[in-house]
C-alpha atoms as one frame of an Amber mdcrd trajectory, in Angstrom:
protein
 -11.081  -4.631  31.259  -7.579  -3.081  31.779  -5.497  -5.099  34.391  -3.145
  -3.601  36.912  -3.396  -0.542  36.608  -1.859   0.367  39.948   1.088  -1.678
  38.595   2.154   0.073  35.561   5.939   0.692  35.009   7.862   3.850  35.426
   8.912   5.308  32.656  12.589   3.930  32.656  11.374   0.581  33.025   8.593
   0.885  30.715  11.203   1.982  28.061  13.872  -1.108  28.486  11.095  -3.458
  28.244   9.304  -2.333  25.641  12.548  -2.152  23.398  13.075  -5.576  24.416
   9.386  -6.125  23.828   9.650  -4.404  19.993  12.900  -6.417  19.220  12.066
  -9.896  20.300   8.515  -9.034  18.374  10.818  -8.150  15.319  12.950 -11.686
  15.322  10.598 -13.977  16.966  13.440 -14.994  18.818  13.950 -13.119  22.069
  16.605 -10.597  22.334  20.656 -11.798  22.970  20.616 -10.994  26.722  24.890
 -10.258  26.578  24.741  -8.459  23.985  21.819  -6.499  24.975  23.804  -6.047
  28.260  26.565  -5.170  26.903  24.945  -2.469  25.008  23.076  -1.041  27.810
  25.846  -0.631  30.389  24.636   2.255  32.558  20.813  -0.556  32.824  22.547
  -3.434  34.053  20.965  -3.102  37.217  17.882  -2.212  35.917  17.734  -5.119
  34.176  18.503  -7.798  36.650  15.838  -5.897  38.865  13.356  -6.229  36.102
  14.141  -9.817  35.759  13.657 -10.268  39.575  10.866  -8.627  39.469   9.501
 -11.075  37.061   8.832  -8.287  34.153  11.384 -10.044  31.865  12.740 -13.676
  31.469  15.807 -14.732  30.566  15.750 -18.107  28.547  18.457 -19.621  26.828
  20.699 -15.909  27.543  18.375 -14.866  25.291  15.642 -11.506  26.926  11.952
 -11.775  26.743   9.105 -10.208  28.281   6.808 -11.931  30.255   2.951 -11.664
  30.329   3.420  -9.880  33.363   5.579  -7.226  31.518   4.017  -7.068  29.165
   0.926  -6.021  30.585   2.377  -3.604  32.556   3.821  -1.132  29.925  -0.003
   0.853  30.042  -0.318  -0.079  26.267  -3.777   0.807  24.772  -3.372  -2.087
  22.469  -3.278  -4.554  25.284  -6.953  -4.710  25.762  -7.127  -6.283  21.867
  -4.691  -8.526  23.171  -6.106  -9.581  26.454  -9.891 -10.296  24.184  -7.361
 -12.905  22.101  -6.214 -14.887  25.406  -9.636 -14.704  26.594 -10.808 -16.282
  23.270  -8.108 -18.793  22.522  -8.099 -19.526  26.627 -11.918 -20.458  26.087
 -11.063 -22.600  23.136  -8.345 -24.514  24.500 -10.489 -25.532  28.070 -13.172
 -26.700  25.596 -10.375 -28.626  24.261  -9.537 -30.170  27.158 -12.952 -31.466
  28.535 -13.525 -32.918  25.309 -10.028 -34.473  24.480  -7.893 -33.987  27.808
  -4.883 -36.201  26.477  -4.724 -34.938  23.176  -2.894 -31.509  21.768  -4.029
 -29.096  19.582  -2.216 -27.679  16.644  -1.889 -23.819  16.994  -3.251 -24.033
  13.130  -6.451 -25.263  13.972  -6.594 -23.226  17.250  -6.153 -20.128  14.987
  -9.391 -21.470  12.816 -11.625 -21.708  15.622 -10.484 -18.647  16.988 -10.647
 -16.680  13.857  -7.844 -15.561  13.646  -3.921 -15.671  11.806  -1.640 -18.329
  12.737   0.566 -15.434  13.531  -1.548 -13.326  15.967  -2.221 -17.035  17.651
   0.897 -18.021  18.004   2.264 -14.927  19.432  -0.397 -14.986  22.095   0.297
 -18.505  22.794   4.018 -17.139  23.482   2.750 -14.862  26.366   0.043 -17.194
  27.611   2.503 -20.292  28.557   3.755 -17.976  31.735   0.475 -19.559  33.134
   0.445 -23.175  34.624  -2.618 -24.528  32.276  -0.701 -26.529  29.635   0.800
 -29.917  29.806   3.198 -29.547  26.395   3.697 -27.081  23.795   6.192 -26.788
  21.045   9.287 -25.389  21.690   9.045 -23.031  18.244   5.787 -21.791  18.116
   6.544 -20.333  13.756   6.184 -23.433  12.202   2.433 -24.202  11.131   3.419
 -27.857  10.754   4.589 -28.296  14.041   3.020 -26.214  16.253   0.745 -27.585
  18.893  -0.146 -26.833  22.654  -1.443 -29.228  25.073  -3.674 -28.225  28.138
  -3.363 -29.744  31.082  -6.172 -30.356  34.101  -4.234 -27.078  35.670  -6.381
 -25.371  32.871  -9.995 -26.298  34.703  -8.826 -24.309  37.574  -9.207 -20.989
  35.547 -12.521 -20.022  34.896 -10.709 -17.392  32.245  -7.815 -16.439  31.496
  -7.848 -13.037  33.405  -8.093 -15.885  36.468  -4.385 -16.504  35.135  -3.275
 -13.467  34.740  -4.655 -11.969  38.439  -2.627 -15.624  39.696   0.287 -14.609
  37.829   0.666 -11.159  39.125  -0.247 -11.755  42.743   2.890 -14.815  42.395
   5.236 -11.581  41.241   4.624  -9.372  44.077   5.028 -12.071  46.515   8.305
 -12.309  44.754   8.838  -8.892  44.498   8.011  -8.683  48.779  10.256 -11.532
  49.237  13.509  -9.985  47.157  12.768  -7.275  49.076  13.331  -8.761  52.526
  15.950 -11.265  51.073  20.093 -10.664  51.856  21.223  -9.431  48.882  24.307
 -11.415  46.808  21.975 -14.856  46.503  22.003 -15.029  42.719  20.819 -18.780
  43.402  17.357 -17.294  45.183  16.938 -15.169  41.553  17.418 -18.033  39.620
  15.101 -20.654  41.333  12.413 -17.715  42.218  11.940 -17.045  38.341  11.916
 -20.767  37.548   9.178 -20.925  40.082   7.115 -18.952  39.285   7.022 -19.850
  35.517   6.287 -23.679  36.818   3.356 -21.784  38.652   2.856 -24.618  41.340
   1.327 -22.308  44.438   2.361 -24.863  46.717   6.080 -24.838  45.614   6.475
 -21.050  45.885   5.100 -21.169  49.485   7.721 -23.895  50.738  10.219 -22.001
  48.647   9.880 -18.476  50.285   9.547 -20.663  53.502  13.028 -22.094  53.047
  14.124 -18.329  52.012  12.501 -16.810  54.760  13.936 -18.478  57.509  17.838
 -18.747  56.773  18.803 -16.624  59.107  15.841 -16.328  61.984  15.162 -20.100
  61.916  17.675 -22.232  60.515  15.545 -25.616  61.855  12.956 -24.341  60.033
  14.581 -23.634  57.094  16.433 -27.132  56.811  13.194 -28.753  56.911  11.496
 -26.643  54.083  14.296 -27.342  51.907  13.651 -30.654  52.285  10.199 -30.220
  51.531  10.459 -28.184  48.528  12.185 -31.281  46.892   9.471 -33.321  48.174
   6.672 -31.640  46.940   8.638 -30.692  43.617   9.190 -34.388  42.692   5.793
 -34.933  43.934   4.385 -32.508  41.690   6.482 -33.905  38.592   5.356 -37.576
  39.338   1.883 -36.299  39.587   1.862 -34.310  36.055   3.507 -37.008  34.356
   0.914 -39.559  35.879   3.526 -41.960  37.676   2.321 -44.002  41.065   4.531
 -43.544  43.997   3.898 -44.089  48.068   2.619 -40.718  49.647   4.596 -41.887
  52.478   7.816 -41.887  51.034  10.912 -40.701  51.618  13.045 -38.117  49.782
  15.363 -39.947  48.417  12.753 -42.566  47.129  11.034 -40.094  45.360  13.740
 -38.427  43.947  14.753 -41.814  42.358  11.622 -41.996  40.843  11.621 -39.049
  39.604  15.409 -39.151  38.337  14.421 -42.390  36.556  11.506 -40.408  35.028
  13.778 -37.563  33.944  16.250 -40.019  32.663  18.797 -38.752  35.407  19.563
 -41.721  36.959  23.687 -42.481  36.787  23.046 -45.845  35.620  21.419 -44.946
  32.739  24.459 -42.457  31.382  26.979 -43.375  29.337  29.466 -40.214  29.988
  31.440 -40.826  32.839  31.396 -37.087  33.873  27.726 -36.986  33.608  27.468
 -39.915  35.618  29.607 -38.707  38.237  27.426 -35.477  38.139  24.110 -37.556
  38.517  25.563 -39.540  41.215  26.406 -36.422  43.097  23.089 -34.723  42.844
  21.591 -38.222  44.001  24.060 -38.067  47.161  23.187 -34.287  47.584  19.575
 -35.230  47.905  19.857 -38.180  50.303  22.490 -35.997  52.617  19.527 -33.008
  52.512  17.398 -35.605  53.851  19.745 -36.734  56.599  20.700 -33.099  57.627
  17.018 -32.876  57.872  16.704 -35.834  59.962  19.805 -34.889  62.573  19.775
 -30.789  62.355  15.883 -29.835  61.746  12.990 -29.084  63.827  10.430 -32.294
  61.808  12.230 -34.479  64.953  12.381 -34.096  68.851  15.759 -33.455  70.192
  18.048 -34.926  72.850  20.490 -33.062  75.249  23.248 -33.548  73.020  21.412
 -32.542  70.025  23.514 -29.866  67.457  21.885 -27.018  66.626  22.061 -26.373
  63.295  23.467 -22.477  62.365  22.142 -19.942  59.860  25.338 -21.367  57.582
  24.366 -24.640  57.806  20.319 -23.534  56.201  22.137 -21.358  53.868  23.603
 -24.595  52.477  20.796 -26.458  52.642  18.550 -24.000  51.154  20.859 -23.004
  48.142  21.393 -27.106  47.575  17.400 -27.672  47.616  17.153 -24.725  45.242
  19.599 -25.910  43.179  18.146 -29.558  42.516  14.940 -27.751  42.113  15.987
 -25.447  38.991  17.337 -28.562  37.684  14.720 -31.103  38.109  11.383 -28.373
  36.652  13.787 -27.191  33.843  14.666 -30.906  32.368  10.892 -31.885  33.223
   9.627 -28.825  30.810  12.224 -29.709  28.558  10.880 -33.054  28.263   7.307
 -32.066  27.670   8.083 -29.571  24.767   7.774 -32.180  21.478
């Protein structure tokens, strides 16, 4: 069964990604985003709207196209592709009820699947857009080294078009909300696509909340920032199988998560870096004060300040911040 239909690319679109597509195929390792840019000078807008969009990804300045993309370029030779995820997908939940703390190596997935260690591990390159795996390699060429690891997110999906119809419903909510958004937030493009890789339903929602209401409803905004953080480090915690207090705080959770993550500023030996850490911990305990004295989560007195759409703007784009940089050192952790 073809996917999306209704959401094919026009034929502009459909061309920059699929040369981006062809030439990250071609060296296995994405395609130099500057460069590309710099190449492409009348598409630069075209590209950062694909990337919004969530049709490409930028990791490491380096272009890619996601699952997403790729299934939207109206390729006849995505249905052969879409029977592979379906297969592998299969293999890898039977993996998991059988061994659910143990990886896989993509050489052996390949053998059950019947099929190359090539054609495997280039579907396993697409597939990780989805929220089903717990670790995977960060270089998925090496037969030695490769592996994957499901995670319980992977039970969720009864196949892996279930993924795919999750993933594309995430991108148009995106797509609405960057729509609606002020323009000249590259912060909201940044966080959104992060997002949306990490695949956490729950997250997006308080995150478009927070978005949302910047400018209507700066209490309300204020107190989904906080709660984004909550439910981020919540979420972490959770996937990395730590105990903590439902009932705590922010900045309790945050320090068990920064321990976690190996941010805490105690544990640095780079005074700069410390500093940094230190900050970001202050940051996070002054989001939940602001919270606290300027949101709606409290009843007011007469002589209550009401916060302004400046002061959400700030609290948003700090949340947001904190955010990118908490799921981005997490998934660098779980890559062996």
């Amino acid at each position: 069964m073809t996917l999306f239909r209704e959401q094919f690319l026009d034929p502009t679109s459909a061309e920059v990604v699929a040369d981006i597509l062809h030439a990250s195929e071609s060296s296995q390792d994405g395609v130099d985003a500057v460069f590309y840019r710099a190449q492409h000078e009348t598409q630069l807008d075209l590209l950062d709207e694909l990337e919004r969009k969530g049709y490409l990804i930028k990791r490491n300045e380096r272009y890619f196209p996601t699952l997403c993309g790729l299934l939207a370029l109206n390729d006849p030779g995505n249905q052969e592709l879409i029977e592979r995820f379906e297969k592998l997908f299969s293999l890898l939940r039977d993996h998991y009820r059988s061994k659910p703390k143990e990886a896989i190596k993509v050489t052996d997935l390949a053998s059950l699947a019947g099929l190359t260690f090539e054609k495997t591990a280039k579907c396993l390159g697409y597939m990780i857009d989805g929220n089903w795996w717990q670790a995977h390699s960060n270089d998925f060429r090496d037969p030695e080294k490769a592996l994957v690891q499901p995670s319980e997110w992977i039970l969720k999906y009864k196949t892996f078009q279930d993924v795919i119809r999750q993933l594309e419903e995430w991108r148009q909510a995106r797509e609405a909300q960057y729509r609606r958004a002020p323009k000249g937030a590259p912060i909201d493009a940044s966080v959104s696509s992060v997002l949306l890789r990490f695949g956490a339903e729950n997250i997006i929602v308080a995150w478009e909340k927070a978005l949302d209401r910047r400018s209507t409803d700066p209490d309300g905004a204020i107190t989904a920032a906080r709660a984004l953080l909550e439910t981020v480090c919540k979420h972490i915690l959770d996937e990395a199988e730590l105990q903590y207090d439902d009932k705590a705080d922010l900045p309790k959770l945050y320090r068990l998560t920064a321990n976690h993550l190996e941010l805490a500023p105690d544990r640095q030996s780079e005074t700069v870096i410390k500093k940094i850490l230190g900050a970001c911990q202050t940051v996070v305990e002054g989001l939940g004060v602001m919270r606290n004295r300027l949101s709606d989560s409290h009843g007011k007195g007469k002589a209550a300040i009401k916060p302004a759409p400046r002061h959400a703007e700030l609290a948003v784009n700090l949340a947001g911040a904190m955010v990118l940089f908490l799921i981005e050192t997490w998934e660098a952790r779980k890559k062996p």
